[in-house]
Each structure stands twice: as structure tokens, then as C-alpha cells.
N, C-alpha and C positions, 0 to 999 in steps of 0.2 A: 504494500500500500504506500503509493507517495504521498505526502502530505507539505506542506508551505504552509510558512507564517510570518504575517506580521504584524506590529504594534505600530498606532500612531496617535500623536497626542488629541485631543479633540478640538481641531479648527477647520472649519468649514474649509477652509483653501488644501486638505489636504486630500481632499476627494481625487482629485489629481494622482495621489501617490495610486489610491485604490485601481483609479483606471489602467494606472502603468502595471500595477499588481494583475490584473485581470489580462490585460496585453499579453503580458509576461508569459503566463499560466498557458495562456491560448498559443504561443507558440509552442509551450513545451509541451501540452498536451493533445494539441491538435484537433481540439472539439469546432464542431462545422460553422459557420455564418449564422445560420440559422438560429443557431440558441443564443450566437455569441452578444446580438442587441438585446435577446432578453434576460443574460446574466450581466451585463452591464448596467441596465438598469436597476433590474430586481437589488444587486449588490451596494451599490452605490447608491440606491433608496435607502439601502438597509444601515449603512453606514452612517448616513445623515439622519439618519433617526436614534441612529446610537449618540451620533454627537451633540445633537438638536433637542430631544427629546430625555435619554439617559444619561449624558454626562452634563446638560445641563451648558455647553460651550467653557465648560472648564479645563483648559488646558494642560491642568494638573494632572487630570483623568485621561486615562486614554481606551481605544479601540481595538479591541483585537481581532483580526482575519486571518480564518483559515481556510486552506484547501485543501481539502483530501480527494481523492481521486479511486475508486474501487468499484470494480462489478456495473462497470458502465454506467458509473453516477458521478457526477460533480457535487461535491458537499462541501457550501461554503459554509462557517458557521461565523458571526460577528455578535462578540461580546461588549457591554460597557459596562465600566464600573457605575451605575446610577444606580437608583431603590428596586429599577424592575415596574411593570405595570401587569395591569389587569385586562390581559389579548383574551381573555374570555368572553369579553362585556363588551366589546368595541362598537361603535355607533355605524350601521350600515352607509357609506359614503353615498349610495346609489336611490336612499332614502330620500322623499323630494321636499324634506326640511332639512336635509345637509348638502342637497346639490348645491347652492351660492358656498359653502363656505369653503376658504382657499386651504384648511388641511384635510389631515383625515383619511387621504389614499391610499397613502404610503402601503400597509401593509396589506390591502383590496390588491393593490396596482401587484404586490409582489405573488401574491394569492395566486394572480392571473398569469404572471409570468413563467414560474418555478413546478416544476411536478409536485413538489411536495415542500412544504413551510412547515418546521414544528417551532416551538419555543419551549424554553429552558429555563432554570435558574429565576423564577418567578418572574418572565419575560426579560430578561438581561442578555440572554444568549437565544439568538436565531439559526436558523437552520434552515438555508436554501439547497434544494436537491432538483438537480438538473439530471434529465437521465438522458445518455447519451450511445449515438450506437458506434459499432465497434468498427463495423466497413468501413473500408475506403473507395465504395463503387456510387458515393454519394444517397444511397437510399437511406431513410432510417428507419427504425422500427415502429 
């Protein structure tokens, strides 16, 4: 199993690293086009929710990304040090008394993107699962 990691402190401008993190990955692992705009986003929501939301923009606090790669899955998981929330209860974005308001997506949007979302650690730690095929004849499963 390979696995990548890294830490970054919590500022908005470091989403950048996340992308080059994701770049990175995509060459070394070789996952298709196809997924690669919707783990870019999905991740990189995910991240800004850790910074935004769990660490509060305290730059004392930082991010954790990881990637593990096995059995034809991409597992990214992105930790913050913040309290954690309550991803049980969350207010349906699509709801048509929360269509005007500018948050709320984030975790809808990742929902929609990823095979599979869990959360962890009383919502502090995410888990995006991207599942991925093995060919190289361009089909996928």
C-alpha cells in the first residue's frame, strides 16, 4: 500500500500546496482525467473546510493530507485540529430556504463528487474515496 503525506498550517493561500499535492499524486499514480477534476475539487473543498470551518484560520493549527492508494481506490483522508462538528444534522443545501445562502455545499458538493465520504474523529477527519480502474485501455469500470 502507498501512502503520502502532508501537513500545512491553516491559510487559505495554501490550497495551492494541496493542488500541487494532488498534481503530484496524479503523476505518480496515474488515475484518468476523468476523476482527476472531481478529486481536485472534492479535496481542496475539503481542505478549506478544515481551514475555514475546523481550524478556525489559525495558523497555529494545521491540516493534515493523506493519500493512500489500494485495491483500486484513492483515499484521501484531511484532518484539523478544531472541536469536530455535527455531519449528522447538516442542513440540506438543495433545501429552497438555503438555496440564497453562499455556504453550506461544501460537503453536498463532495457527497456528489467522491464514491464514498465517511467522517471520523467527531467530524475532524474526512475521508474521500475515489475508486479507480486498473486499465490502461481507457474504459473504466
Amino acid at each position: 500500500m502507498n501512502q503520502v503525506k502532508i501537513q500545512i498550517p491553516s491559510l487559505i493561500e495554501n490550497i495551492r500546496v494541496v493542488e500541487s499535492f494532488i498534481d503530484n499524486s496524479r503523476e505518480e499514480f496515474e488515475f484518468e482525467d476523468d476523476i482527476y477534476g472531481n478529486i481536485m475539487v472534492a479535496v481542496t473543498e475539503s481542505v478549506n473546510n478544515a481551514i475555514r470551518h475546523g481550524n478556525k484560520f489559525d495558523k497555529d493549527k494545521n491540516v493534515f493530507l493523506t493519500l493512500q492508494v489500494e485495491d483500486n481506490k484513492l483515499l484521501f483522508e484531511v484532518e484539523d485540529e478544531g472541536p469536530g462538528f455535527d455531519y449528522e444534522h447538516l442542513p440540506d443545501p438543495t433545501a429552497p430556504e438555503n438555496l440564497e445562502s453562499p455556504g453550506g455545499r461544501g460537503i453536498f458538493l463532495m457527497r456528489n463528487l467522491c464514491d464514498e465520504v465517511n467522517f471520523a474523529a467527531s467530524g475532524k477527519k474526512v475521508q474521500l474515496i475515489f475508486n479507480i480502474s486498473t486499465s490502461q485501455n481507457g474504459l473504466s469500470n
